[in-house]
C-alpha positions as CSV (number, residue, x, y, z in Angstrom):
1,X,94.8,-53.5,15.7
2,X,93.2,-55.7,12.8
3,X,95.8,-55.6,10.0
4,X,94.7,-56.6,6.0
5,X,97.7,-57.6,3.6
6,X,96.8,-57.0,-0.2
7,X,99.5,-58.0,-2.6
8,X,99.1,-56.5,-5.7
9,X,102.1,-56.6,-8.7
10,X,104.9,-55.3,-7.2
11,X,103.8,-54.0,-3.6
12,X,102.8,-55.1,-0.9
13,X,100.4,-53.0,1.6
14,X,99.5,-53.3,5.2
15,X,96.8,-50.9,5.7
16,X,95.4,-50.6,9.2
17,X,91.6,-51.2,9.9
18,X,91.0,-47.5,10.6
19,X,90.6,-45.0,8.2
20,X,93.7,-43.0,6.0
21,X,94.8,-39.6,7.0
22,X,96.8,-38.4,4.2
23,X,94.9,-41.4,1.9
24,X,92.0,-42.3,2.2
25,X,91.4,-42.7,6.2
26,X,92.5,-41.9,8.5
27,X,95.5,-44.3,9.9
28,X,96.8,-44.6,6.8
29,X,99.9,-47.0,7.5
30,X,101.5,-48.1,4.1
31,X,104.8,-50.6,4.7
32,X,106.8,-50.9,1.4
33,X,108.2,-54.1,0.2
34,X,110.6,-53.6,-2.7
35,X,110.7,-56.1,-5.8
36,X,112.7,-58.6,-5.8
37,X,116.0,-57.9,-8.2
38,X,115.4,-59.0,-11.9
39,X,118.5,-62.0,-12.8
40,X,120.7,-60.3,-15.2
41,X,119.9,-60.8,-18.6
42,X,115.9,-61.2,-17.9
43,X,112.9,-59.4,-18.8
44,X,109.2,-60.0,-17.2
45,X,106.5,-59.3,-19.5
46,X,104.3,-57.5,-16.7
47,X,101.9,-54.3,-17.5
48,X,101.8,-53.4,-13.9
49,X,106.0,-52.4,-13.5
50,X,107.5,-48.6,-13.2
51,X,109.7,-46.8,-16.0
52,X,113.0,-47.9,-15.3
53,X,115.8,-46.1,-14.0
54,X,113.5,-43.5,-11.7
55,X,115.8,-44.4,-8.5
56,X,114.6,-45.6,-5.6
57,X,112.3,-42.6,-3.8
58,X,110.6,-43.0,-7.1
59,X,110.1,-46.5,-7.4
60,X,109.1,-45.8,-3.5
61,X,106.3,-43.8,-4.4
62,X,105.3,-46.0,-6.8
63,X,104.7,-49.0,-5.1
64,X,102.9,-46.7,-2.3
65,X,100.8,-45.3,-4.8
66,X,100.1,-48.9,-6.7
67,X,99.0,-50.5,-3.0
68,X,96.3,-47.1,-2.9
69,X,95.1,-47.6,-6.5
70,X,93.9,-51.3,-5.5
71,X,92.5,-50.5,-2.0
72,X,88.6,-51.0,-2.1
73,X,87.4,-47.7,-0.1
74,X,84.4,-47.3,2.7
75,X,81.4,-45.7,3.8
76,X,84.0,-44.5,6.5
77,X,86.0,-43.4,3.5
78,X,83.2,-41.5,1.7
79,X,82.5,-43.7,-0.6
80,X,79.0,-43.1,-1.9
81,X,76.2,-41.8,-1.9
82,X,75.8,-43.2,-5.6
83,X,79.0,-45.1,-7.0
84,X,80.1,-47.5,-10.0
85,X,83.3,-48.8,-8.7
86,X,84.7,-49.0,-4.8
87,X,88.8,-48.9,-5.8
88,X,90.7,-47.5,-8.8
89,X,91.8,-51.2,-10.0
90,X,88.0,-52.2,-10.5
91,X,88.3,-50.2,-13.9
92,X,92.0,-50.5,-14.7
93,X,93.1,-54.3,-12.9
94,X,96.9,-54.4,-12.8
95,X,97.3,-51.1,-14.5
96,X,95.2,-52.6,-18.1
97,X,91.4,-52.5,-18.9
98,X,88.6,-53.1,-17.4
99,X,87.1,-55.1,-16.1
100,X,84.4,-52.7,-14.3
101,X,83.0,-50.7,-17.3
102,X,80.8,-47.5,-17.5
103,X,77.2,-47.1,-18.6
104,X,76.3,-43.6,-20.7
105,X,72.9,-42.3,-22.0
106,X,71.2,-39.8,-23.7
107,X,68.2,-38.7,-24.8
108,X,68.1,-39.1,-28.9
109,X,66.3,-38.7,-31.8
110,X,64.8,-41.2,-34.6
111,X,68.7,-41.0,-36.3
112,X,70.3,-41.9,-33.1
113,X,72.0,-38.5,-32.5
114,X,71.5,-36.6,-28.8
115,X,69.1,-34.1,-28.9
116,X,69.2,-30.8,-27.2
117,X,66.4,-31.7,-24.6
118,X,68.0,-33.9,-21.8
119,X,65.5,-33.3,-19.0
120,X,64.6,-37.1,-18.8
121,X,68.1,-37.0,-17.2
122,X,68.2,-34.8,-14.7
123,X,70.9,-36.5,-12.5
124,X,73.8,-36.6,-16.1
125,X,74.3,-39.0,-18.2
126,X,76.5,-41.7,-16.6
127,X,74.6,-44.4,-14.5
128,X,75.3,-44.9,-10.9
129,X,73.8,-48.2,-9.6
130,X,75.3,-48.9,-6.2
131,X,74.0,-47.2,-3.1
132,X,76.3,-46.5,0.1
133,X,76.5,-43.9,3.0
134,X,72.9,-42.9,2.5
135,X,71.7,-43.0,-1.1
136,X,68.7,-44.5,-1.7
137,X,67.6,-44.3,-5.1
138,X,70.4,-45.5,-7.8
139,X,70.8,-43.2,-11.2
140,X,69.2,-45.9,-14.2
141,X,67.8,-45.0,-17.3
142,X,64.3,-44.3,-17.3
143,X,62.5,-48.2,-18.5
144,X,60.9,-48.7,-21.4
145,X,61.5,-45.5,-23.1
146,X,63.0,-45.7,-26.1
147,X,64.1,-42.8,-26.6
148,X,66.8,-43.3,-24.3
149,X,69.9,-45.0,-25.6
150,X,72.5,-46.4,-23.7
151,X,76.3,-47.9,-24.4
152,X,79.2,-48.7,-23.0
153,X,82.6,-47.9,-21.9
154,X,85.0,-50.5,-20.3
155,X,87.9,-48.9,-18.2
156,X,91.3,-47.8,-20.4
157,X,94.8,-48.8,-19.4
158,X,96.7,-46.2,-17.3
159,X,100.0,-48.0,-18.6
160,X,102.2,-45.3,-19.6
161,X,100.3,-42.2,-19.2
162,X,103.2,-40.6,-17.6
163,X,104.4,-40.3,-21.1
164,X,101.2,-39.4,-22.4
165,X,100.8,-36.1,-19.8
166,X,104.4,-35.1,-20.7
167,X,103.7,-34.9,-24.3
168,X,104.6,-31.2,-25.3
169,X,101.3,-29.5,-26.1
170,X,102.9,-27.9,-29.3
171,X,103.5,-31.9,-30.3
172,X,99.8,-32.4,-30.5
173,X,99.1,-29.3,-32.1
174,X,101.4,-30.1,-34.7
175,X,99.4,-33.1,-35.3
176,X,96.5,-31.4,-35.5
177,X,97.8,-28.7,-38.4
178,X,99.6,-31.7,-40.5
179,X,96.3,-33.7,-40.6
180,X,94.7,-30.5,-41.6
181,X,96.1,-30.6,-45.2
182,X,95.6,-34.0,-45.8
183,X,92.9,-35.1,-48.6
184,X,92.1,-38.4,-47.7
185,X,89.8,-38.0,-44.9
186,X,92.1,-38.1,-41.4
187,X,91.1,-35.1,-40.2
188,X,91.6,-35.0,-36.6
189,X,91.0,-32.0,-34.2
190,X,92.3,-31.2,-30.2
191,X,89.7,-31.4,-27.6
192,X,90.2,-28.1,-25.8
193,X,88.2,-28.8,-22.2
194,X,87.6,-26.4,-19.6
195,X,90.0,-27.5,-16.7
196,X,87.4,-28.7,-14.1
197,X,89.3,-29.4,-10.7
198,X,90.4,-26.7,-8.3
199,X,94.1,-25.6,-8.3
200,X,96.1,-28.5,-7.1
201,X,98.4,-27.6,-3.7
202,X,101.3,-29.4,-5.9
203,X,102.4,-27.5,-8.7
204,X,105.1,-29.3,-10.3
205,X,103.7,-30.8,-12.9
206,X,101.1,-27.6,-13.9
207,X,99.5,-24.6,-12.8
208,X,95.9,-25.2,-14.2
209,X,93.3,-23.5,-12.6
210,X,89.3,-24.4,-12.6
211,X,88.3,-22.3,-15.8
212,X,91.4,-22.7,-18.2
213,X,91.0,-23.7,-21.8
214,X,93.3,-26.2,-21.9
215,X,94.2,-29.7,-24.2
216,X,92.6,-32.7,-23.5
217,X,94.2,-35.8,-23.4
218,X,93.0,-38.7,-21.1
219,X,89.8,-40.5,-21.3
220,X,87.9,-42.1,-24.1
221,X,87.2,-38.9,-25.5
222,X,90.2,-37.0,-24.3
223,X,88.1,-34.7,-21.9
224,X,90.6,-34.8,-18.5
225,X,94.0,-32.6,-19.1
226,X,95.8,-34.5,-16.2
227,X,96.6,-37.3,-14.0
228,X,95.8,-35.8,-10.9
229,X,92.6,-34.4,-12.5
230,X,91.5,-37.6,-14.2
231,X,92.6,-39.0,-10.4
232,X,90.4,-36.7,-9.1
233,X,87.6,-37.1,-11.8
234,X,87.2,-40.9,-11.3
235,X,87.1,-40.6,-7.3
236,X,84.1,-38.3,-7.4
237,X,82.4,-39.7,-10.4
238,X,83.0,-43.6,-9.7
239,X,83.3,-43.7,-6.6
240,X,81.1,-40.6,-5.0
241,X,84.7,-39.6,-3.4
242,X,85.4,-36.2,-2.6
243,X,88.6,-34.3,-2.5
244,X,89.9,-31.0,-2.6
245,X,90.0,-31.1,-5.9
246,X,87.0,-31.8,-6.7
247,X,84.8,-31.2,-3.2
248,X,81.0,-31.3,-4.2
249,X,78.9,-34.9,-4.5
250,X,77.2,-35.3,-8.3
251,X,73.6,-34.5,-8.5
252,X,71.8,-37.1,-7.4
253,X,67.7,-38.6,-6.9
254,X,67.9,-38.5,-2.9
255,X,69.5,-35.0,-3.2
256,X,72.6,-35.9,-0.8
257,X,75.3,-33.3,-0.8
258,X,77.1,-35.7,1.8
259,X,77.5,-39.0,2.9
260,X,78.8,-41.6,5.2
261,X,82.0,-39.4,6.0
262,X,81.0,-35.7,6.4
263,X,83.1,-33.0,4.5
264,X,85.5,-33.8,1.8
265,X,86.7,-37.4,1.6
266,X,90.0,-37.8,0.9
267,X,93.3,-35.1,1.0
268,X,95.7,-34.0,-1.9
269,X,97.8,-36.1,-0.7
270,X,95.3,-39.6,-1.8
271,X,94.8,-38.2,-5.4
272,X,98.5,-37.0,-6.2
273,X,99.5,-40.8,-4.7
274,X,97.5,-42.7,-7.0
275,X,98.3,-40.0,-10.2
276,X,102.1,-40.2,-9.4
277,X,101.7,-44.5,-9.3
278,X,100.0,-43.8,-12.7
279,X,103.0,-41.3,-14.5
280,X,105.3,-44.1,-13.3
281,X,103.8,-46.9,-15.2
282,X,106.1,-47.7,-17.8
283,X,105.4,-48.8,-21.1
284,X,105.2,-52.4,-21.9
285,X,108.2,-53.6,-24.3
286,X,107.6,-54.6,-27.7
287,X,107.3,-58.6,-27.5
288,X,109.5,-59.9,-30.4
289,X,106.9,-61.2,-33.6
290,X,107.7,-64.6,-34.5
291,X,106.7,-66.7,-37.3
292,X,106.0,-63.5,-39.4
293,X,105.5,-64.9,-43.3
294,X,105.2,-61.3,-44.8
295,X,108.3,-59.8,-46.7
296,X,107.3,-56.7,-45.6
297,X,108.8,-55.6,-42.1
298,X,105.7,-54.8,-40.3
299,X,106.4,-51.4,-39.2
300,X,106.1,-50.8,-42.7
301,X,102.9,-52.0,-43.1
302,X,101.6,-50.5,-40.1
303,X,102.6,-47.3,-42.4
304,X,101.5,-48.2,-45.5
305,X,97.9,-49.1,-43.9
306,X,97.8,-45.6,-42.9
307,X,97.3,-46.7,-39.4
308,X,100.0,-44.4,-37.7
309,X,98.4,-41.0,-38.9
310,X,96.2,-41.6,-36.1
311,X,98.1,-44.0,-34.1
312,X,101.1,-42.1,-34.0
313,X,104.1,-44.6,-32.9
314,X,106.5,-41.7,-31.3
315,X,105.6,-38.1,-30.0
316,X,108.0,-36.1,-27.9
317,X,108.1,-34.7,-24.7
318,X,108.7,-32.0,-23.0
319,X,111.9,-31.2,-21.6
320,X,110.8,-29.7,-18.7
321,X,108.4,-32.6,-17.4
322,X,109.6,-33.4,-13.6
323,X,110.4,-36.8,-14.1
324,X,113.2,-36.5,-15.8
325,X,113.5,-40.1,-17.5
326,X,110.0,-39.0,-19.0
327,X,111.5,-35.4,-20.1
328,X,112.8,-34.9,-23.8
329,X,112.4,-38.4,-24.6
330,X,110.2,-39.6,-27.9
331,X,107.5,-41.4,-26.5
332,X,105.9,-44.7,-28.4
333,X,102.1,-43.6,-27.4
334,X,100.7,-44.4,-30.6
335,X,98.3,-41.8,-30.4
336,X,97.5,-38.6,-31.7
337,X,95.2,-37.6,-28.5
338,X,93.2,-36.0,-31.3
339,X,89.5,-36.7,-31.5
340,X,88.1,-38.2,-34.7
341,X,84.8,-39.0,-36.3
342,X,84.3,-42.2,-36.9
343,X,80.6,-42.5,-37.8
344,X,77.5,-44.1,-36.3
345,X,78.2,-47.4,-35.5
346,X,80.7,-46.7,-33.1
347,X,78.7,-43.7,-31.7
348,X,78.5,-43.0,-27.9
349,X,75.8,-42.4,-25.9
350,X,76.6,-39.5,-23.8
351,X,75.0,-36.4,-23.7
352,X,76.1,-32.9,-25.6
353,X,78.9,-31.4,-23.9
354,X,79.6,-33.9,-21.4
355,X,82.6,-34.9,-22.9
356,X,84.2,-31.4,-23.7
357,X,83.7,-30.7,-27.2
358,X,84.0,-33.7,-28.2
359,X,80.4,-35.3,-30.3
360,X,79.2,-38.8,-29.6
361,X,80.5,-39.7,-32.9
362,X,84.0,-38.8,-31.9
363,X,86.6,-40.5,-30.0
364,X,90.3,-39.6,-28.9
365,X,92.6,-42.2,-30.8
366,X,93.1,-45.0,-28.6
367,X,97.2,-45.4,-27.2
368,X,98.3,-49.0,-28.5
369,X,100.4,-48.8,-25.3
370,X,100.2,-52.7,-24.0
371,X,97.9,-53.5,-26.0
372,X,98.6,-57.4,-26.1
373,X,97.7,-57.6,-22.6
374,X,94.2,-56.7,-23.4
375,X,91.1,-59.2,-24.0
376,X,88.9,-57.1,-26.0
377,X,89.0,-54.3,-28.4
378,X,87.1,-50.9,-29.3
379,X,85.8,-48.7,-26.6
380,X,83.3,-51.0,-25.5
381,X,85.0,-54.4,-26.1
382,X,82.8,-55.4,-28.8
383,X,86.0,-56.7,-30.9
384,X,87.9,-60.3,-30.0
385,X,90.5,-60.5,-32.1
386,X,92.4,-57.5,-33.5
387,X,91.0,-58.1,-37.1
388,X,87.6,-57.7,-35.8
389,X,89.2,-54.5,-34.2
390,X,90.3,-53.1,-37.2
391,X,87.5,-54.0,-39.5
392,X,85.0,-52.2,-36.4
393,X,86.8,-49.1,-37.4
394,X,84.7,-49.0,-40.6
395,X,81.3,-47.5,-41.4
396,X,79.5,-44.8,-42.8
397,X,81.2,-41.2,-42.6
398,X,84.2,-42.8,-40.4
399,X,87.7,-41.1,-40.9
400,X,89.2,-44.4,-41.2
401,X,87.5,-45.9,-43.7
402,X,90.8,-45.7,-46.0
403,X,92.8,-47.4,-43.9
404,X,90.5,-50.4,-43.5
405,X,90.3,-50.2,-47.3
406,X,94.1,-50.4,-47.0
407,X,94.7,-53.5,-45.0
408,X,92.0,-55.5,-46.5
409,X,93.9,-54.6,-49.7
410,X,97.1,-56.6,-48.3
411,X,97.6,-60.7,-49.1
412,X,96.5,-62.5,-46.1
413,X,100.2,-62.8,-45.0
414,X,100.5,-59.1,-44.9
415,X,97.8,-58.8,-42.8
416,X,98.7,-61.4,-40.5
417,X,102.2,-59.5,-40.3
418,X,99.9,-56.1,-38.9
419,X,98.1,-58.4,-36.6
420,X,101.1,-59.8,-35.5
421,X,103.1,-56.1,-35.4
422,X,100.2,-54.6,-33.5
423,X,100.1,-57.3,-30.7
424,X,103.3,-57.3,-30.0
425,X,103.0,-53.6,-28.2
């Protein structure tokens, strides 16, 4: 049988030229190499690595789940009709961002906000422009009209989100109510989503059924609850993959409600793989700051700037989360998960509702988690430095106009020492 070895970070994965049976095909033969021991004493500044300390059937399912996330998938796999991206690690390479990116659009008015009428979009608002197991006709925007508008959004990180779903509910809420009495502005609020995926076969890490109200947290705008739902989410809506928790092809121009592989695609089994690889990412340490001229220790200044209201450094978790090195622990998400306004100019094009309640002017506060292994800034990459990152977070009517106020209000040296603080995460 034709073999083909992909090497990716840590694992190392033989997958057989048939398809996965409890993956994506169905032969799905995974063969497990361990990493290599650290040398005592050493640390390698990787993004792609597990939390440490979760023993070895962890760290076994792990690198299982890592070799899945970066297998391209088939027409033999389902892939298709209509798809953006053929594996996981074409929008999150070696657990960061990017580099495949998402198109959105909308129908809008003269001031650039959706309107109510989408029905030049009949097929949603994301664009699908690759064709496979017998789609035909790609989902564009309509040319030439400009009352279409559409943006961009490059694929997250997934370092650390283990943390980030065992983050007691009541923390975020908490958030939420202190934020309420402030004066200055920060004002964020919860995205409460209606949970979307049928009832998962494995249970221990929630019991969400399609239909609950329930927090949002992952995503650009916070509108998936879960790993194994935002798993889910991104197989059907990237990659026209079906699975059992999420059975049913998008709407699309050829009106396909199957494709290249009849029935569902994939089993439980492929989407709680690739969600548990993604709890297990660990976050990156802190890289010492060097050099730092300021005589203010940056943390500090990170404070002062009013930067952690939003980008909260420590949140804890629950104590009942499953993986007990992520239970009870105070997790450095630097995030809220709350969605804020932050006006116009950094306003998305999707359509009303698409994003649970969330409004094309808001956005879920981005995790700092790794961010120093990331090329580009803001939601769409449109900053290169982090300066230009924090300066983008100005403009009219956006909640963080203060803090921008704040840091431009520091001596060059204290701003250098933010820069600095911030890119060492």
């Amino acid at each position: 049988m034709a073999t083909r070895s992909v090497v990716l970070g840590l694992s190392l994965v033989v997958a057989a030229a048939g398809a996965f049976s409890n993956g994506a095909c169905s032969n799905e033969v995974v063969v497990v190499t361990p990493p290599p021991a650290e040398p005592e004493g050493t640390s390698v500044d990787l993004p792609d690595v597990p939390v440490a300390g979760i023993g070895e059937e962890l760290e076994r399912q792990f690198t299982e789940g890592d070799g899945l996330f970066d297998l391209p998938l088939r027409v033999a796999d389902g892939l298709g009709p209509l798809y953006t991206q053929d594996h996981c690690s074409g929008c999150h390479k070696s657990a960061g961002r990017g580099p495949g990116l998402v198109q959105k659009m909308s129908v809008v008015g003269t001031d650039g906000a959706p309107v109510a009428d989408q029905s030049k979009l009949p097929y949603g608002d994301t664009v699908h422009p690759l064709l496979a197991g017998g789609g035909k006709t790609p989902i564009a925007a309509p040319d030439g009209d400009p009352s279409i508008r559409v943006t961009t959004r490059l694929g997250p990180p997934v370092l650390g989100r283990g943390y980030m779903e065992a983050v007691a509910d009541a923390e975020i809420l908490r958030v939420e109510a202190e934020q309420a009495k402030r004066s200055d502005g920060i004002r964020g609020r919860v995205n409460w989503v209606v949970y979307a995926s049928e009832a998962n076969e494995d249970t221990s890490f929630h019991t969400h059924k399609k239909g609950d109200r329930v927090i949002g947290r992952f995503g650009l705008k916070a509108r998936v609850a879960t790993l194994d739902d935002f798993t889910a989410d991104a197989f059907q809506g990237d990659m026209g993959i079906t699975s059992p928790l999420r059975p049913s092809e998008f709407a699309n121009p050829d009106g396909l409600t199957d494709d290249g592989k009849p029935g569902v695609d994939v089993s439980f089994g492929s989407v709680n793989k690739r969600a548990m690889y993604s709890r297990l990412l660990a976050i990156p340490k802190r890289r010492p700051t060097t050099g730092i001229a300021s005589s203010v220790p940056p943390a500090k200044l990170f404070e002062n700037a009013q930067c952690a209201s939003c980008h909260v450094p420590t949140l804890r978790t629950r104590a009942d989360y499953p993986i007990t090195v992520l239970a009870n622990v105070d997790a450095a998400v630097y995030t809220d998960f709350l969605l804020h306004d932050m006006g116009p100019d950094l306003a998305d094009a999707a359509r009303p509702g698409s994003d649970g309640t969330a409004s094309y002017r808001e956005w879920r506060t981005a995790p700092l988690i790794g961010l120093r292994f990331n090329r580009s800034y803001m939601h769409d990459g449109r900053a290169k430095t982090i300066r230009e990152a924090i300066i983008s977070h100005r403009g009219q009517g956006s909640q963080a106009n203060g803090s921008v106020n704040l840091y431009q209000s520091f001596s060059t040296d204290d701003q250098q020492a933010l820069e600095a603080y911030v890119l060492s995460l």
